[in-house]
C-alpha positions as CSV (number, residue, x, y, z in Angstrom):
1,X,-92.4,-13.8,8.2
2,X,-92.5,-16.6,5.5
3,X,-89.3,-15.9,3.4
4,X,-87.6,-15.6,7.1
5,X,-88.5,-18.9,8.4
6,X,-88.0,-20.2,5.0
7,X,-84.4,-19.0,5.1
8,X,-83.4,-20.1,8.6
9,X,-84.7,-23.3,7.8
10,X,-82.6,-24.0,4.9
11,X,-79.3,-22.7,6.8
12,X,-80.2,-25.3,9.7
13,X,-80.4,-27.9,6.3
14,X,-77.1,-26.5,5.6
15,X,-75.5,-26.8,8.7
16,X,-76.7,-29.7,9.6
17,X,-75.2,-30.7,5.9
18,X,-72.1,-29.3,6.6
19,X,-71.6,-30.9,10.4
20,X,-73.3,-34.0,9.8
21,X,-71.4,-35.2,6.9
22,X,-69.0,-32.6,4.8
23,X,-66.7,-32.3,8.0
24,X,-66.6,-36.0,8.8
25,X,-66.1,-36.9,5.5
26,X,-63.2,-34.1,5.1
27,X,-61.7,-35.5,8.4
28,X,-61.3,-38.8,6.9
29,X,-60.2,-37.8,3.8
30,X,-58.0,-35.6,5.3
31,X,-56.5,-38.1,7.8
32,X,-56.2,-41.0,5.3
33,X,-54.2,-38.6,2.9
34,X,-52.1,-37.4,5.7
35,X,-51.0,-41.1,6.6
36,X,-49.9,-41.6,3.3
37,X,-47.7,-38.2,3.7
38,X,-46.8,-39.9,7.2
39,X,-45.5,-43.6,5.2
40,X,-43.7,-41.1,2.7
41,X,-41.8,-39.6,5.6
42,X,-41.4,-42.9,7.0
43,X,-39.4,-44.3,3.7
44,X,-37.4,-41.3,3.9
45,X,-35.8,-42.8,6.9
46,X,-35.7,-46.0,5.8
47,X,-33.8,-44.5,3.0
48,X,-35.5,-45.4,0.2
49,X,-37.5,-42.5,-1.0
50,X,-33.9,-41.0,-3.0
51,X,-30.9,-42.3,-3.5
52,X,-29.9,-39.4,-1.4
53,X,-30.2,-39.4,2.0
54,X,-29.6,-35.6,2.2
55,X,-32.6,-35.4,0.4
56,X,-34.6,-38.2,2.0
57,X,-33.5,-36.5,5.5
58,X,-35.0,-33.0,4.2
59,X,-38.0,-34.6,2.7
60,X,-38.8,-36.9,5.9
61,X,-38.2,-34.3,8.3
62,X,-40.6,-31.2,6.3
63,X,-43.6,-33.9,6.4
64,X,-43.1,-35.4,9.8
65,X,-42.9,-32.0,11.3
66,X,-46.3,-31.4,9.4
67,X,-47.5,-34.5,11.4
68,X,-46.3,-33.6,15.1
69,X,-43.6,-36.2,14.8
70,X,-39.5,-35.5,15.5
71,X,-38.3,-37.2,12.4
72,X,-34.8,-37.6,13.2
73,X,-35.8,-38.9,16.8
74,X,-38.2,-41.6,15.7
75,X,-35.9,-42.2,12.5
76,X,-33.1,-43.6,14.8
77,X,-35.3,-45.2,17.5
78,X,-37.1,-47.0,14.3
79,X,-33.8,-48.2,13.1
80,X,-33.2,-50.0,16.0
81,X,-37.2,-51.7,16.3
82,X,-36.1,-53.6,12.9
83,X,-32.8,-54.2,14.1
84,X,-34.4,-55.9,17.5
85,X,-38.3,-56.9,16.4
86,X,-39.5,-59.7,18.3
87,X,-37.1,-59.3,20.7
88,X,-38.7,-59.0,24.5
89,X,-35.3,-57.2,26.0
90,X,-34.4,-55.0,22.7
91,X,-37.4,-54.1,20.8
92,X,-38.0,-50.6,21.0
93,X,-41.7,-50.4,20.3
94,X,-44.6,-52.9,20.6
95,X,-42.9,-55.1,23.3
96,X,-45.1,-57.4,24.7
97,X,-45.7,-58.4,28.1
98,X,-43.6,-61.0,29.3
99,X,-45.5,-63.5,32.1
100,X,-43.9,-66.9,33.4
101,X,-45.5,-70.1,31.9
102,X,-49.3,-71.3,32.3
103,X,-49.8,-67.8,33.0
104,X,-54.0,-67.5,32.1
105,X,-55.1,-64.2,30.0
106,X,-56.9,-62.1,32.4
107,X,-60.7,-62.6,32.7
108,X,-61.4,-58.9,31.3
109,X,-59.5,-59.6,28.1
110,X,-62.5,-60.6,26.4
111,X,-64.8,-58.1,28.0
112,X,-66.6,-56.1,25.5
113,X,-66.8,-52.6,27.9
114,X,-62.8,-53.3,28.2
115,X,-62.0,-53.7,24.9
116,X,-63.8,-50.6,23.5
117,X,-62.3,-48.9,26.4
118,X,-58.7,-50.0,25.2
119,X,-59.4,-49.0,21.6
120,X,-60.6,-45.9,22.4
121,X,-57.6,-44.7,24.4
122,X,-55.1,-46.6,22.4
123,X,-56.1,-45.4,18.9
124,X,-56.1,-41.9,20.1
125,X,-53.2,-41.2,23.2
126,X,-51.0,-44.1,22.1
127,X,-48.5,-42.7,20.1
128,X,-48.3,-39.2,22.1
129,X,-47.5,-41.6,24.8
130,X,-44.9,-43.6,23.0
131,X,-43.5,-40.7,22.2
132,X,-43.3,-38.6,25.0
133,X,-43.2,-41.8,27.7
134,X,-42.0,-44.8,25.7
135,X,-45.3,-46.5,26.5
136,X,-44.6,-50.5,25.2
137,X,-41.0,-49.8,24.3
138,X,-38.5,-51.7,26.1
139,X,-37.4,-50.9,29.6
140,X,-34.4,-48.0,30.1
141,X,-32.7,-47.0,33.6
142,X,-33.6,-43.6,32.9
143,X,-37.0,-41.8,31.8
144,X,-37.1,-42.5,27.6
145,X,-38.7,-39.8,24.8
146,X,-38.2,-39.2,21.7
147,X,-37.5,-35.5,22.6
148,X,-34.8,-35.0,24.6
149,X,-31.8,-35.1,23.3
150,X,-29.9,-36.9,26.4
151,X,-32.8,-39.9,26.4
152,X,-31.1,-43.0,26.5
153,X,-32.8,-44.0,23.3
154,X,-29.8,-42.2,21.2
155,X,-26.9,-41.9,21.1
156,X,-24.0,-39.1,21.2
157,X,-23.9,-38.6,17.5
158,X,-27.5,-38.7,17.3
159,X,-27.9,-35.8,20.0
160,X,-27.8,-32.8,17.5
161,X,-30.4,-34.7,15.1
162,X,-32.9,-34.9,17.9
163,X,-32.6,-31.5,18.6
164,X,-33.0,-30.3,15.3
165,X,-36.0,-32.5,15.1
166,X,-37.3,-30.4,18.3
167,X,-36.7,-27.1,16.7
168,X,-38.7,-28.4,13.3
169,X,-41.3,-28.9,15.8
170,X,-41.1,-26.0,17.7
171,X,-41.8,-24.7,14.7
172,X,-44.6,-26.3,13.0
173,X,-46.4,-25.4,16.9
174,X,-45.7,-21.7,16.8
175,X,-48.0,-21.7,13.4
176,X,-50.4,-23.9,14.4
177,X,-50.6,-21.4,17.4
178,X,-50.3,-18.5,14.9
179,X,-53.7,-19.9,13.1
180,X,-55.4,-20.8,16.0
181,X,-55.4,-17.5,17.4
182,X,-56.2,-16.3,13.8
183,X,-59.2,-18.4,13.0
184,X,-59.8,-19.5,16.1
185,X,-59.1,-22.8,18.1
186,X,-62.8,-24.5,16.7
187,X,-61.2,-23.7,13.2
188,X,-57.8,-25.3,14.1
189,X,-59.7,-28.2,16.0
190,X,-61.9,-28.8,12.6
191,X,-58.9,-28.6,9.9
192,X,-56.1,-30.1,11.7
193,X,-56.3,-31.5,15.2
194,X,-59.2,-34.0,14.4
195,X,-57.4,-35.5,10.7
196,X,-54.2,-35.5,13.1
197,X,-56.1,-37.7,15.7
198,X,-57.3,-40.2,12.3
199,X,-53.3,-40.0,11.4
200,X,-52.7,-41.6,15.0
201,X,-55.7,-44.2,14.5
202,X,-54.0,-45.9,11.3
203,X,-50.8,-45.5,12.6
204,X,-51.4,-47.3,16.0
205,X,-53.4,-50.4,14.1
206,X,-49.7,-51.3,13.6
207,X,-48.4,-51.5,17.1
208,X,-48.3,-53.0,21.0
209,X,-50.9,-51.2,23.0
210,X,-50.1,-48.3,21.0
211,X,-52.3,-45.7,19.2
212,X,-51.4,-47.0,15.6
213,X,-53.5,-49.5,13.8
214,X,-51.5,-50.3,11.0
215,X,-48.6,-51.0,13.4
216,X,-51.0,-52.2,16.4
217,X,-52.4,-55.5,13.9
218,X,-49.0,-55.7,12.3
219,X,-47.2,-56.8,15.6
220,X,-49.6,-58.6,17.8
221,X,-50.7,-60.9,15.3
222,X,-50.2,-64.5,17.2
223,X,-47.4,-65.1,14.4
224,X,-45.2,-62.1,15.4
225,X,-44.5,-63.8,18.4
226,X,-43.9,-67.4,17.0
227,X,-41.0,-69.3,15.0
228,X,-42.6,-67.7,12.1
229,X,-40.2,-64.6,12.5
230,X,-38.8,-65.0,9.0
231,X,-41.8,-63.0,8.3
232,X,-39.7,-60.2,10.0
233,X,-36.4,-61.1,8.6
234,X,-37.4,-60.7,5.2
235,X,-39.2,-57.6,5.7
236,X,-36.0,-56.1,6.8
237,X,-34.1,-57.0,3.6
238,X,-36.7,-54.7,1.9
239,X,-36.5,-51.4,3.8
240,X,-34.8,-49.7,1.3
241,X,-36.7,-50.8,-1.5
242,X,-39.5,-47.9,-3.1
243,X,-43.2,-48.7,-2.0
244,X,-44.3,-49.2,-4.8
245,X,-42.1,-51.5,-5.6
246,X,-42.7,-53.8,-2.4
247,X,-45.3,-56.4,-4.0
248,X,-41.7,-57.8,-5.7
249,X,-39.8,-58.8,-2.9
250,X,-43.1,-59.5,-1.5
251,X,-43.8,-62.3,-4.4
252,X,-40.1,-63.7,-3.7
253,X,-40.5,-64.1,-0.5
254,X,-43.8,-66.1,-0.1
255,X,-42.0,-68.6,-2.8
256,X,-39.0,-69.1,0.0
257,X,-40.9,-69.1,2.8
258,X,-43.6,-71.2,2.0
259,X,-45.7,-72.1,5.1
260,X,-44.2,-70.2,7.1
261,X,-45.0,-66.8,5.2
262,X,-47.7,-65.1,7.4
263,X,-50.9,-63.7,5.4
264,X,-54.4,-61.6,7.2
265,X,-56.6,-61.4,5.2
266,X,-59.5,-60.1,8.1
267,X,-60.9,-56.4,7.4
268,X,-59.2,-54.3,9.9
269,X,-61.5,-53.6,11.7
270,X,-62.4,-56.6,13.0
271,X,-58.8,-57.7,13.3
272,X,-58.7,-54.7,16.2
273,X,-61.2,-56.1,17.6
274,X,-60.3,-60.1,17.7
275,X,-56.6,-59.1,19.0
276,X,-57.9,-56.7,21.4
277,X,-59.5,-59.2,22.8
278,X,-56.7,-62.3,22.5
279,X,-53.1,-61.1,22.3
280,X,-52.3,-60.5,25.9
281,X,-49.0,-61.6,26.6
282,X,-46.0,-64.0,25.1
283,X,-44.9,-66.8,27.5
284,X,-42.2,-69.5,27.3
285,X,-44.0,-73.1,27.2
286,X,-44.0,-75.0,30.5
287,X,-41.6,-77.9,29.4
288,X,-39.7,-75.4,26.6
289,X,-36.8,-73.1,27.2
290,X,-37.0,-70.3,29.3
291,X,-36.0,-67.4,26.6
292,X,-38.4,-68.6,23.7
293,X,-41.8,-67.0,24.0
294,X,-44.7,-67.8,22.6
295,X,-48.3,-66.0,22.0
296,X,-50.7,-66.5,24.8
297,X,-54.6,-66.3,24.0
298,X,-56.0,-68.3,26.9
């Protein structure tokens, strides 16, 4: 009677081991690894993984489909967010909302209930919904994904890339399906649907009401919608430049821009938080001109 209570004992120690801190800690892990596979697939359609872009395409689109994401879709839609950022009538991604001028910031902005609310559903549904409903992308005349190949996001000669994006997909599903009813859908919940949900955490900290982080701080920052969009330019003039190589141009930059080079230095997480809470909209000044919009935090 002893040894048996003895024994169950230490499993319930071990499980409680094992759920209490080996799975979130491989869920991290897993998802901040996965991220960086994500920004390698990401420089392969900025070109600048290989000198080859047959190469970059075949590398990008294997990891994407990995993450969930149609590579070739996003690629071109991408393309054209750098070629329009800042722009309130172009940008394809992280558009902000446009309001006339005086317009206040509404009361609940600064609502702590609201803004862990918004967090919540934005680090974890935003960039299924971007991609799938073209949440905070620009507006289209007809319904915009980044699945079908007739969206109005692409064009013609992009139609057959989209749909071999959907097939790579297609798929990546069918095995995920194929080990789920293997090992079970706890199993497939545990090992890839959790670090999948971290992958959309970082990437949403980049983005507009998205559910990226890296992107979510990147573009509501009060200087992404100023004068200060040099910041932006030169950015651009780097895309095909290696990662690791980006602290160069990076160095050069700062020299030429001087004041006007943008710099956060805030941990992350408390940036979410603050911009949650204060970038609500861009709005032209009352005495400026009408097409110039500025960052509104009152």
């Amino acid at each position: 009677m002893g040894g048996g209570w003895t024994a169950q004992h230490t499993l319930q120690r071990t499980m409680w081991l094992a759920n209490g801190l080996l799975w979130p800690s491989y869920w991290f892990w897993q998802g901040a690894v996965a991220t960086g596979v994500w920004v390698i697939a990401h420089e392969c359609g900025h070109g600048a993984f290989s000198n080859s872009e047959a190469l970059n395409d075949a590398v990008g689109l294997f990891f994407h489909s990995l993450l969930l994401v149609p590579y070739y879709s996003w690629k071109h839609s991408h393309r054209r967010h750098h070629q329009h950022t800042g722009s309130a009538e172009l940008d394809e991604v992280f558009v902000p909302p446009v309001q006339p001028a005086g317009t206040k910031q509404p009361w609940y902005q600064h609502n702590p209930v609201y803004r862990i609310g918004h967090i919540l559903f934005q680090q974890v549904l935003g960039w299924p919904l971007y991609l799938l409903f073209n949440v905070s992308g620009h507006s289209y005349k007809s319904w915009a994904n980044h699945f079908n190949p007739y969206s109005p996001i692409f064009t013609k000669r992009e139609r057959i890339e989209v749909l071999i994006s959907d097939l790579a997909l297609v798929a990546v599903a069918a095995g995920l399906a194929l080990l789920g009813r293997s090992f079970g859908f706890v199993w497939l919940l545990k090992t890839y649907l959790i670090p999948y949900i971290v992958v959309n955490h970082w990437l949403v900290r980049r983005g507009w009401r998205l559910a990226l982080m890296i992107a979510f701080l990147q573009h509501t920052h009060h200087a992404s919608h100023s004068p200060h969009l040099l910041s932006f330019v030169a950015r651009n003039h780097q895309l095909q430049l290696p990662t690791s190589r980006n602290s160069v141009p990076t160095a050069a930059r700062t020299q030429v821009l001087g004041s006007y080079y943008a710099e956060d230095r805030r941990n992350v997480f408390q940036a979410l938080w603050q911009e949650v809470g204060t970038c609500a909209h861009v709005a032209p000044d009352v005495d400026g001109p009408e097409d110039v919009y500025w960052f509104q935090s009152q």
